[in-house]
ROTORSE-989325 format. One record per residue (C-alpha): residue number from 0; residue in one letter; chain; z, x, y. Coordinates in nm, 4 decimals, always signed. Last residue first. Layout:
# residues N
NUM	A	A	Z	X	Y
...
***
This chain:
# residues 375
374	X	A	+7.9772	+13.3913	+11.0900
373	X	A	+8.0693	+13.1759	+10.8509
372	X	A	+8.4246	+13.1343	+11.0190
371	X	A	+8.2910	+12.9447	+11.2317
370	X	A	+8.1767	+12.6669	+10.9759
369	X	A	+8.4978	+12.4458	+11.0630
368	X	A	+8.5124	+12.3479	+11.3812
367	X	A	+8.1706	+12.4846	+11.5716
366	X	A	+8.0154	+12.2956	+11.3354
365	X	A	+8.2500	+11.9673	+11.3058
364	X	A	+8.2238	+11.9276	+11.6441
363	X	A	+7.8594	+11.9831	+11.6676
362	X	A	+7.8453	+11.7004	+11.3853
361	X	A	+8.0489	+11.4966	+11.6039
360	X	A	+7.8991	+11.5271	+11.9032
359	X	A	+7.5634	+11.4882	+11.7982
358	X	A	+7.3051	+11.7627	+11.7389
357	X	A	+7.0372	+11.8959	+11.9343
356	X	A	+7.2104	+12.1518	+12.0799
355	X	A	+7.3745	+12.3088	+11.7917
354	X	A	+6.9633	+12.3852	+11.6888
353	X	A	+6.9245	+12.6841	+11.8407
352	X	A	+7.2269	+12.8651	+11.8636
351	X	A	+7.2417	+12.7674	+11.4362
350	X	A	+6.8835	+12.9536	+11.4103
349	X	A	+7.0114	+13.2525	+11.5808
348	X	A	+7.3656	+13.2456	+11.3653
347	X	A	+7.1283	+13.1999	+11.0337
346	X	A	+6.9027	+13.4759	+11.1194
345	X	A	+7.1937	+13.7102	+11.1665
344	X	A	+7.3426	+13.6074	+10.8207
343	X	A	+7.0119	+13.6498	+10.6775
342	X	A	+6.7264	+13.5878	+10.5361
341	X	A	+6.7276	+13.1718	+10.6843
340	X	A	+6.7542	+12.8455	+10.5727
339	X	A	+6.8678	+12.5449	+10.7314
338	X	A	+6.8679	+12.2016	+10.5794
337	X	A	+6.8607	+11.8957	+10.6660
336	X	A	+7.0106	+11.5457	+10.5505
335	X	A	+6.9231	+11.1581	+10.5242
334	X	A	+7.0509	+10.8172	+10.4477
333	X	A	+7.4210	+10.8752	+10.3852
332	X	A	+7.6090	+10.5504	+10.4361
331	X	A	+7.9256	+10.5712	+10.6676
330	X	A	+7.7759	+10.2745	+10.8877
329	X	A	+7.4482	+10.1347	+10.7534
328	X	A	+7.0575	+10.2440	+10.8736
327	X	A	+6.8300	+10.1146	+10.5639
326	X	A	+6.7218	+10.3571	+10.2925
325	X	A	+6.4323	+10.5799	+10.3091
324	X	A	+6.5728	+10.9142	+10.1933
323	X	A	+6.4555	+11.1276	+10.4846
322	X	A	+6.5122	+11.5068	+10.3836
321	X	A	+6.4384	+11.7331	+10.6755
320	X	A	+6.3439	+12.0992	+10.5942
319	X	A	+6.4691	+12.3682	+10.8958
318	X	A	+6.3589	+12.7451	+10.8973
317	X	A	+6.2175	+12.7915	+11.2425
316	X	A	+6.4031	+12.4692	+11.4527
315	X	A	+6.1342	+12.2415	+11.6436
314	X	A	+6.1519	+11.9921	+11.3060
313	X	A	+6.5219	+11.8891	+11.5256
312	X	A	+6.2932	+11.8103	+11.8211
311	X	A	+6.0697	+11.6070	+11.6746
310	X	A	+6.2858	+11.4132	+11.4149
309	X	A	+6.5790	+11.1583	+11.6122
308	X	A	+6.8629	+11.1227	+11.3829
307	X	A	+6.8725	+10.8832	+11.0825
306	X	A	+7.1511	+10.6550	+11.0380
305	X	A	+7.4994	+10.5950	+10.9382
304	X	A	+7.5542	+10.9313	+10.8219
303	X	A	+7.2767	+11.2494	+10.8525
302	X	A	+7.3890	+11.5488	+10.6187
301	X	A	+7.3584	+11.8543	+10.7694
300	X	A	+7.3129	+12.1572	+10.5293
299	X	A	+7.3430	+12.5282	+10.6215
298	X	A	+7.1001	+12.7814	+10.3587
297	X	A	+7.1530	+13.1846	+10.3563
296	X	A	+6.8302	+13.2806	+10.1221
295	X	A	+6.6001	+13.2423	+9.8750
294	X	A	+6.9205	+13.2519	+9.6346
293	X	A	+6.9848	+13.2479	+9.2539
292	X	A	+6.9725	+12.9720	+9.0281
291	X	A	+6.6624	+13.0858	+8.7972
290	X	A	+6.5372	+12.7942	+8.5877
289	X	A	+6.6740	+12.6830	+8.2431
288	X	A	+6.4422	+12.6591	+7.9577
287	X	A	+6.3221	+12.2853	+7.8866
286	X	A	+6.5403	+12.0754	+7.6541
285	X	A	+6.4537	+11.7625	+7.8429
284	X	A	+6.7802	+11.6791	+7.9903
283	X	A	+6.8716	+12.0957	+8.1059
282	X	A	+6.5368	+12.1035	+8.2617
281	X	A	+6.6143	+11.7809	+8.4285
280	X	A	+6.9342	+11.9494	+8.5673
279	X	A	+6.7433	+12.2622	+8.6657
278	X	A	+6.4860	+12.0374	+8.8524
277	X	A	+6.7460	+11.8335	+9.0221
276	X	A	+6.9519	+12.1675	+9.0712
275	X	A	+6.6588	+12.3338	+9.2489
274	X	A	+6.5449	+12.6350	+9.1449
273	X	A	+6.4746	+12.9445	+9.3131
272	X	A	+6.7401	+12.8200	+9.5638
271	X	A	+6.7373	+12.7335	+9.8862
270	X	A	+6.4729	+12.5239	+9.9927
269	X	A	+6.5553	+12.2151	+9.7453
268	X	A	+6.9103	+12.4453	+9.6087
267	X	A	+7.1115	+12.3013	+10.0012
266	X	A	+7.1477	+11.9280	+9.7893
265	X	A	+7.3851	+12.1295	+9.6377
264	X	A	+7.6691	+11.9541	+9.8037
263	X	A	+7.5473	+11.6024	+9.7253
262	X	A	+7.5555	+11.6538	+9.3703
261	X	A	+7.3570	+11.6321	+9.0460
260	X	A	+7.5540	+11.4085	+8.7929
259	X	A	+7.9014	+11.4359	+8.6023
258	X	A	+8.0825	+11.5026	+8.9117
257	X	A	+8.4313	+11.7299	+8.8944
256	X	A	+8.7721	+11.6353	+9.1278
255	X	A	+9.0262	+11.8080	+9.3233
254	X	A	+9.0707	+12.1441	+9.0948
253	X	A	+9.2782	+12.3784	+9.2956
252	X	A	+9.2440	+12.7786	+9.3638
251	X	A	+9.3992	+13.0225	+9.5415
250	X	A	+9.8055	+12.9128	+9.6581
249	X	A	+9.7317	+13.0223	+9.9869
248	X	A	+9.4145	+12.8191	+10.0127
247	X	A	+9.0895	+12.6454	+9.8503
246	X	A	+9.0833	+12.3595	+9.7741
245	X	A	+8.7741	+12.2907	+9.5047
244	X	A	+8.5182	+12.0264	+9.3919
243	X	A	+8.3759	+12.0905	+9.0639
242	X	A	+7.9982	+12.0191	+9.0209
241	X	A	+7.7771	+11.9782	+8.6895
240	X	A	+7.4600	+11.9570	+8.6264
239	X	A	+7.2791	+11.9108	+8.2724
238	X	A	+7.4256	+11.9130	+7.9353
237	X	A	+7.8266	+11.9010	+7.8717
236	X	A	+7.9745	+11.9601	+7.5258
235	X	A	+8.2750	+11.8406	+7.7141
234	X	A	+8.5289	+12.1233	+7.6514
233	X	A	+8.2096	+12.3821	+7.7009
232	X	A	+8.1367	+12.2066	+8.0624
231	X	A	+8.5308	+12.2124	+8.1392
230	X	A	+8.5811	+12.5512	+8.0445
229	X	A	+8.3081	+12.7104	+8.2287
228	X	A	+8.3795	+12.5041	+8.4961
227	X	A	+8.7509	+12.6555	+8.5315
226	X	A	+8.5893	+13.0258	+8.4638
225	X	A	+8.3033	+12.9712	+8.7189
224	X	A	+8.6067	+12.8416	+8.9631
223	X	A	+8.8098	+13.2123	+8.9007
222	X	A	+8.4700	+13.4164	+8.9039
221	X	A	+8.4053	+13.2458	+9.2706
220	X	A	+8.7383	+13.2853	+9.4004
219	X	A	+8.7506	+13.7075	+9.2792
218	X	A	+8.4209	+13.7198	+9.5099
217	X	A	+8.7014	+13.6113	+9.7605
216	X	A	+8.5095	+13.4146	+9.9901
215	X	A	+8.1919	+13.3586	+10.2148
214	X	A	+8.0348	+13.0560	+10.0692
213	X	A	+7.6705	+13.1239	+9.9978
212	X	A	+7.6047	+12.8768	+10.0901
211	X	A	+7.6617	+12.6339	+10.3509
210	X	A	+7.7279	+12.2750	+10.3112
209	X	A	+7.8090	+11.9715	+10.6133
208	X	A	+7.8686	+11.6763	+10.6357
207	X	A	+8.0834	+11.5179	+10.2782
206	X	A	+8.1984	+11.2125	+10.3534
205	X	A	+8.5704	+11.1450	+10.3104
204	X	A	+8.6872	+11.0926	+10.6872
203	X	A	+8.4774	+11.3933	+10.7773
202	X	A	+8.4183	+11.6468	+10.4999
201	X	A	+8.3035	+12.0082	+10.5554
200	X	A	+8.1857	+12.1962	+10.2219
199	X	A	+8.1603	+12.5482	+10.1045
198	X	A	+7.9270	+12.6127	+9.8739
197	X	A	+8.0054	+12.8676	+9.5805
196	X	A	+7.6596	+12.9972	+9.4417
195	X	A	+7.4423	+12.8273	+9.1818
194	X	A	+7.5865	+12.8653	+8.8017
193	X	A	+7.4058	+12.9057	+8.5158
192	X	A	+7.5155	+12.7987	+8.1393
191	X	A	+7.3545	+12.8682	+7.7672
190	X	A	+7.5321	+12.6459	+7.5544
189	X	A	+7.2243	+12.5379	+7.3124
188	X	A	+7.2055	+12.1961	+7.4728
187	X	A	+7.1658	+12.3141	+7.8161
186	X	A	+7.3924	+12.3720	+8.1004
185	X	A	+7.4014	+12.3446	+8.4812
184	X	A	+7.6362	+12.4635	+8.7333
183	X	A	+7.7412	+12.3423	+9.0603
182	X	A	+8.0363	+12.4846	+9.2353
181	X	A	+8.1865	+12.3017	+9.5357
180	X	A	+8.4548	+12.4376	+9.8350
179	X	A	+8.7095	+12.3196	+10.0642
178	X	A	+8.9066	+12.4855	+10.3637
177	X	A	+9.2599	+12.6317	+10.4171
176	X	A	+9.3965	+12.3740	+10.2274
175	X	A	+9.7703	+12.2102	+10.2679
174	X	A	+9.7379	+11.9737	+9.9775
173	X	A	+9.8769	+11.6459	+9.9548
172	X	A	+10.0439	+11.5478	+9.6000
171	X	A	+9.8378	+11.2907	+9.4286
170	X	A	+9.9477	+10.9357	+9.3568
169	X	A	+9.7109	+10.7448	+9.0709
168	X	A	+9.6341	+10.3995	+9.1049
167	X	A	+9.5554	+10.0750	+8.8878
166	X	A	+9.4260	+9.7759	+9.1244
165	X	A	+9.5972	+9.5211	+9.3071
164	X	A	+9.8516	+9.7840	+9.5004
163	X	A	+9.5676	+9.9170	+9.6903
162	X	A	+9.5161	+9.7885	+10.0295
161	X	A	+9.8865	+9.6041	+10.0310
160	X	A	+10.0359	+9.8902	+9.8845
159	X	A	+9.8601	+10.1278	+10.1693
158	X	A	+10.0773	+9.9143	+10.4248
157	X	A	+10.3852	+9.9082	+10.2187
156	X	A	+10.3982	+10.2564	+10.1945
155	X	A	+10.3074	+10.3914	+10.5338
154	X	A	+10.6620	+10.3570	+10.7062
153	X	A	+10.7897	+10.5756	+10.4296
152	X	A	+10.6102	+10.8691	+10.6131
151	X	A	+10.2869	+11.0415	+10.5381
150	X	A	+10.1319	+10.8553	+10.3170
149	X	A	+9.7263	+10.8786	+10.3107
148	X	A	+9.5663	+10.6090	+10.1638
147	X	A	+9.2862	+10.5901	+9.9021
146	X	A	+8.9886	+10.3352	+9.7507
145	X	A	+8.7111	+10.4823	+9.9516
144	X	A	+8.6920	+10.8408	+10.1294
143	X	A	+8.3583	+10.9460	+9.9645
142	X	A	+8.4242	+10.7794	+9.6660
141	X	A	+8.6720	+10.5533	+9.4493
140	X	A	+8.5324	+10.3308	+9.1937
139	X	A	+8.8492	+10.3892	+8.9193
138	X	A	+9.2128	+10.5458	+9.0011
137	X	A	+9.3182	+10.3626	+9.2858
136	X	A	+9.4405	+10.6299	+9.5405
135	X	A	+9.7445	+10.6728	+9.7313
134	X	A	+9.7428	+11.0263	+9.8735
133	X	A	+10.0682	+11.2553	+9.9704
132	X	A	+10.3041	+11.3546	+10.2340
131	X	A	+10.5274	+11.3172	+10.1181
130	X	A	+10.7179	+11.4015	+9.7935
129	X	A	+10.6005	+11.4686	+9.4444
128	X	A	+10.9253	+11.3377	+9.2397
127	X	A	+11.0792	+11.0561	+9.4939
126	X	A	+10.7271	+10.9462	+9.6266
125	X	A	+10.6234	+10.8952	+9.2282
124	X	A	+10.9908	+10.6848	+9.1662
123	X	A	+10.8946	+10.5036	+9.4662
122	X	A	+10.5619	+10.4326	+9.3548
121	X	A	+10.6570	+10.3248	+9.0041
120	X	A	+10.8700	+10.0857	+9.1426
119	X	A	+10.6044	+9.9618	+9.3745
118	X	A	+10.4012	+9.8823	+9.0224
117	X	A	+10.1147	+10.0335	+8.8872
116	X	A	+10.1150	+10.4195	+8.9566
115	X	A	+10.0538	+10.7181	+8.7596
114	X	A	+10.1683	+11.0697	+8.8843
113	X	A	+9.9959	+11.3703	+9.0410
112	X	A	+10.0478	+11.7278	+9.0912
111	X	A	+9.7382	+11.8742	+9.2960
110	X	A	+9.5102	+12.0943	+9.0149
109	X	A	+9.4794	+12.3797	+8.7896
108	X	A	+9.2632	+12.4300	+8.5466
107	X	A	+9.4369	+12.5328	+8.2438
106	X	A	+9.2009	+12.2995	+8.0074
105	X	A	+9.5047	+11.9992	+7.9972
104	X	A	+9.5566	+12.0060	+8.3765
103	X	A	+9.1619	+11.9336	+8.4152
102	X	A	+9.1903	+11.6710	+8.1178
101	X	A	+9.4815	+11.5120	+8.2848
100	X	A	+9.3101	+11.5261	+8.6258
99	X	A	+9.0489	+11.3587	+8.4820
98	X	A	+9.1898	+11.0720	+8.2936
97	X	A	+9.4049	+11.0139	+8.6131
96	X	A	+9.1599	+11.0063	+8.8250
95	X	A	+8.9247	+10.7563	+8.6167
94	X	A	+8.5720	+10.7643	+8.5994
93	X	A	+8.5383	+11.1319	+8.5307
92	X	A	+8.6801	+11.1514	+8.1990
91	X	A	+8.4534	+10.8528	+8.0833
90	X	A	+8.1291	+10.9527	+8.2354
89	X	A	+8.1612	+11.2840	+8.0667
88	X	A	+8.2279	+11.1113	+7.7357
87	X	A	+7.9224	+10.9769	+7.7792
86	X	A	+7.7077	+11.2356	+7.6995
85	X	A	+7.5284	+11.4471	+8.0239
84	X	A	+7.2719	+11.3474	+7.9108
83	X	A	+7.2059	+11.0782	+7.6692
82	X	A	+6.9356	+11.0638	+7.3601
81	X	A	+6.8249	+10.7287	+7.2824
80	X	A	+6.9088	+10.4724	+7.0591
79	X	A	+7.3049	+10.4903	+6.9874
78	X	A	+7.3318	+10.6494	+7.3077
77	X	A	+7.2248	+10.3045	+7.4893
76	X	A	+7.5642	+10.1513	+7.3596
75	X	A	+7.7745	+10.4352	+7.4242
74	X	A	+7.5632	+10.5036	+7.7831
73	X	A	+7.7223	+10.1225	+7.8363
72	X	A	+8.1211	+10.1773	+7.7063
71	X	A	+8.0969	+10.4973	+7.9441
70	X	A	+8.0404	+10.2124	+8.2561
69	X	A	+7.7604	+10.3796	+8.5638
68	X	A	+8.0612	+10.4869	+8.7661
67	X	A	+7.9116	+10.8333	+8.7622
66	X	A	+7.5963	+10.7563	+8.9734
65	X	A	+7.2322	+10.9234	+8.9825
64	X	A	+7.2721	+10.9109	+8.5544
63	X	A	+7.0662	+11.0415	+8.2651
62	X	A	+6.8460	+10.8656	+7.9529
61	X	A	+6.6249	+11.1043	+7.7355
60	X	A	+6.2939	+11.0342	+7.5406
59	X	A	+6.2418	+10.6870	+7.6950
58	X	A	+6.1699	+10.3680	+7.4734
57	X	A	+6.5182	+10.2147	+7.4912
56	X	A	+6.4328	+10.2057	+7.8853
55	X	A	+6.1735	+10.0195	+7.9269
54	X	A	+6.3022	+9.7366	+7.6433
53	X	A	+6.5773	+9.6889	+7.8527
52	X	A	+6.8941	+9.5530	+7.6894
51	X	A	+7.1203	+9.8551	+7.6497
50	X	A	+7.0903	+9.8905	+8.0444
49	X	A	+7.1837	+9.4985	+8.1010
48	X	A	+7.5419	+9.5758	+8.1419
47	X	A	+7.4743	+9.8015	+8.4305
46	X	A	+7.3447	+9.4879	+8.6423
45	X	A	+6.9442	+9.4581	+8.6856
44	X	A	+6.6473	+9.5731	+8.8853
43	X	A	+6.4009	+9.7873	+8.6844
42	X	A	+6.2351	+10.0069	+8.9275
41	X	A	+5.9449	+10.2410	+8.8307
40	X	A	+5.9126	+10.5568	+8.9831
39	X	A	+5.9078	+10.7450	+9.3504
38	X	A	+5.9773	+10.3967	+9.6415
37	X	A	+6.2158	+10.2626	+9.3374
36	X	A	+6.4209	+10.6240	+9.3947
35	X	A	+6.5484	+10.4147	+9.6996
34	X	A	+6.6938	+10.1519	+9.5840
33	X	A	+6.6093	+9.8526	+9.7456
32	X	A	+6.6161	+9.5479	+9.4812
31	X	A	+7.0269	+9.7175	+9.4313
30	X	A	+7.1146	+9.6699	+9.0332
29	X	A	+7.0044	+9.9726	+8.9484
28	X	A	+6.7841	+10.0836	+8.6591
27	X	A	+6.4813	+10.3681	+8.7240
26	X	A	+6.2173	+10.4827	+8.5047
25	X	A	+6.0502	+10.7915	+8.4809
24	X	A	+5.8164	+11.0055	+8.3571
23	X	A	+5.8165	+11.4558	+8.3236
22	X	A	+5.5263	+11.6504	+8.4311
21	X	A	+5.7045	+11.9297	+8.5893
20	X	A	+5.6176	+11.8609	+8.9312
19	X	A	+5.7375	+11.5256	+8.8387
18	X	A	+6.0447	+11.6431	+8.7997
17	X	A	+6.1756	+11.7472	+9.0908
16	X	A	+6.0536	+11.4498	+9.3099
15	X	A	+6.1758	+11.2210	+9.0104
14	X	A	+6.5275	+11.4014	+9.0454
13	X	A	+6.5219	+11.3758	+9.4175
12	X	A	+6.4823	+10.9577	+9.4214
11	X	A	+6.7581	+10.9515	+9.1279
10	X	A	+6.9797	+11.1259	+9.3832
9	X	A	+6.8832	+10.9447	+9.6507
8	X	A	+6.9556	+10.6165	+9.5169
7	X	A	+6.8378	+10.4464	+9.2587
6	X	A	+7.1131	+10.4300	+8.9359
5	X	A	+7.0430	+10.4843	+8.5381
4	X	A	+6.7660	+10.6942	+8.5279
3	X	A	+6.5109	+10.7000	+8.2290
2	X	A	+6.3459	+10.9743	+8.1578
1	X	A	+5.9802	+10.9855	+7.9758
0	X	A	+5.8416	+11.2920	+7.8236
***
């Protein structure tokens, strides 16, 4: 069976690691002459546009996504010819905020109260109902940290306007979280669904750093989120992986925003799951049963921002895989992770003493910061 991939980054690149350990083809679109995934499989280079054009891919047996802001009105046209997963009207909820959080408020899950935005007057009137502080975002193209302002005074309007006001926006209500959390899931065709364990995730500036799973909460948490994705995949007739991002706090549970596509914060399932979810989501695309999600183990993630960190003495570490996605050193772009698996929780702190060390300042930071309370 032959898959094609719409986007090449690391994402794609994992999926055709996955999969061809199960025998599966591939062929890559992205409009980038470096994408990564082109080092694994064939890479067509072109604009989205051209998808419903390429002769490559209107002869593949399935056609799935790296990126979510790969155009619905696209996967419509190359639906018509080949069999897309997830559908496209997953790509179409998720590509706009305010589509989403509509259709997450609409299913009972709950999220941040928000408002629609196109004009300053429509900003005010937003500021005057939700309050401040709050987030300016635009409602399309947005990711890790792009495309959004935080207000926290009227002195921060008109700057953020400036940034922002050109394209359509959405105004969120700011939320006083304890931490943050992900669930990925992944369903087939027939409805069956499996969820991986609650991760809980570290941002800096927007960009995911750091994952560990399991995450050590409420087990009453974890059957509250399976509910909300539950409801979301069956609402969407969804097939393949899926990942709700979570606050978690006083007020329990909020929906910030859900991925159509395999996802950074389970990138922890390569070493520390039974199955990974690029081979359960491929599983999922090619009508294959679904794989065992449970645990090998306690698993930390680093991702590596910007560029790669030095090898030898981070491979030293008992436990640690390094994941070098071959992509060109940039500022705020993620070209590499880790991660760290152990039995136990008592492994897992001797492994951590052992490797904080080696780390930068900010990722130590961020360790000792937030993942403390992991024990």
């Amino acid at each position: 069976m032959r898959i094609g991939i719409l986007g090449g980054g690391q994402l794609a690149r994992m999926m055709v690691a996955a999969g061809i350990e199960l025998g599966l083809d591939f062929i890559v679109l992205d409009p980038a002459s470096d994408a990564c995934a082109g080092q694994l499989a064939p890479l067509i280079i072109g604009d989205w546009a051209s998808a419903s054009e390429q002769p490559e891919l209107l002869a593949c047996d399935r056609i799935t996504c790296d990126f979510e802001n790969v155009p619905a009105a696209v996967l419509e046209s190359l639906a018509a010819a080949v069999t897309v997963r997830p559908g496209p009207m997953a790509f179409e909820a998720a590509q706009d905020r305010l589509v989403e959080k509509s259709l997450l408020r609409q299913l009972s899950i709950p999220v941040p109260d928000f408002a629609p935005v196109s004009s300053r007057p429509e900003l005010l009137a937003a500021i005057e109902r939700i309050g401040l502080p709050a987030v300016l975002k635009t409602r399309r193209l947005g990711y890790d940290g792009k495309g959004q302002a935080v207000l926290r005074s009227q002195e921060d309007l008109e700057p953020a306007w400036q940034a922002l006001g050109e394209h359509e926006l959405i105004l969120e209500a700011w939320v006083p979280y304890r931490h943050e959390c992900a669930l990925t899931a992944v369903r087939c065709a027939g409805g069956e669904i499996r969820f991986y364990p609650l991760s809980w995730t570290v941002h800096d500036q927007g960009i995911l750093r750091l994952a560990r799973a399991p995450a050590p909460v409420d087990p009453a948490l974890v059957d509250e989120a399976r509910s909300h994705v539950r409801l979301l995949m069956d609402h969407l007739d969804y097939v393949g992986c899926l990942t709700l991002e979570l606050f978690v706090g006083e007020f329990g549970l909020l929906a910030n925003e859900f991925a159509p596509r395999v996802h950074n914060s389970a990138h922890w399932t390569i070493e520390g799951s039974l199955t990974s979810q690029f081979e359960n989501h491929l599983r999922a695309v090619a009508d294959l049963p679904l794989g065992d999600t449970g645990m090998r183990g306690q698993t930390l993630m680093f991702n590596w921002i910007g560029a790669m960190p030095a090898v030898d003495k981070l491979l030293s570490v008992p436990g640690l895989r390094w994941h070098d996605y071959g992509k060109q050193a940039r500022s705020g772009r993620k070209v590499g992770h880790a991660t760290l698996v152990a039995r136990d929780q008592d492994e897992l702190a001797e492994r951590l003493a052992q490797i904080r060390p080696l780390l930068d300042d900010q990722t130590a930071s961020l360790l000792s910061g937030e993942i403390t309370p992991l024990g």
